[in-house]
Phi, psi and omega in degrees: 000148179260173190283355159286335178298292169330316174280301156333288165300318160336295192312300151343284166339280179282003180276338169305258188334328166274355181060043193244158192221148194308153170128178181341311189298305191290330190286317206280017220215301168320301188301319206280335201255351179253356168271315187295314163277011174251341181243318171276183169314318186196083166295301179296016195272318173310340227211341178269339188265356171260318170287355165250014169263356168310335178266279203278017191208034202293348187271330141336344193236318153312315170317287150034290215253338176282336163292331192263342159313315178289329168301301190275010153090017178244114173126240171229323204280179135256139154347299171300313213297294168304315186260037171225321174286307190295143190325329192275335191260008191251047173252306190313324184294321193288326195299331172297154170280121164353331157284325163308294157351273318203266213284018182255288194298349173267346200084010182285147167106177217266098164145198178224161188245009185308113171322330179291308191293321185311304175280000188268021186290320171288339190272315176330280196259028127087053198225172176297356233240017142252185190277114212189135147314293166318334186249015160328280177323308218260316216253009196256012151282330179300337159292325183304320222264332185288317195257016170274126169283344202261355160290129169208000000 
């Protein structure tokens, strides 16, 4: 399958799994899902970790699923938005002197803030935190560590 093919059988899914319904939300959402499968690694990992922390993690999974909105662009929030703006993550950022903020938040400075790496991360390095059906108990701290601005 090309990766239109791909998006195509896809799309239906994840607008399910995610609660977005055709129109304007479901289009931007289709584009967003052809960059992501077309550029990472393991795309479909994004889409096994939600389902599988849905029964026995729901709140992990509501993170979850408020992250891959924001990746794929449905809704109001960004990316940027949850992991800089939001209440729960600008408390570790505000502790910077302000200019610091500023360039931590541009990407300056030591590590990476790429989403794809922050989750391939249990695969990299071959740790619990990877997305495995086994490591359900060991891997639902990894959206937290995915939606933190102060993480890299």
């Amino acid at each position: 399958l090309d990766v239109h093919e791909l998006v195509e059988k896809t799309k239906s899914h994840a607008g399910e799994l995610l609660g977005v319904k055709e129109g304007e939300e479901f289009d931007a959402m289709s584009q967003s899902l052809t960059r992501v499968l077309s550029s990472w690694r393991q795309p479909h990992l994004l889409f096994h970790y939600l389902e599988m922390h849905s029964k026995p993690f729901p709140q992990v999974a509501s993170l979850h699923a408020r992250f891959l909105r924001s990746l794929l662009e449905c809704g109001e929030e960004t990316l940027e938005g949850l992991r800089y703006r939001d209440a729960s993550n600008r408390r570790h950022l505000e502790a910077l002197d302000a200019s610091a903020a500023k360039r931590w938040e541009a990407g300056e400075g030591p590590g990476s803030s790429d989403p794809e790496d922050i989750f391939m991360m249990g695969h990299d390095s071959n740790t619990c935190m990877q997305v495995r059906s086994k490591n359900v108990a060991t891997n639902r701290a990894l959206v937290s560590y995915v939606t933190q601005g102060n993480v890299r």
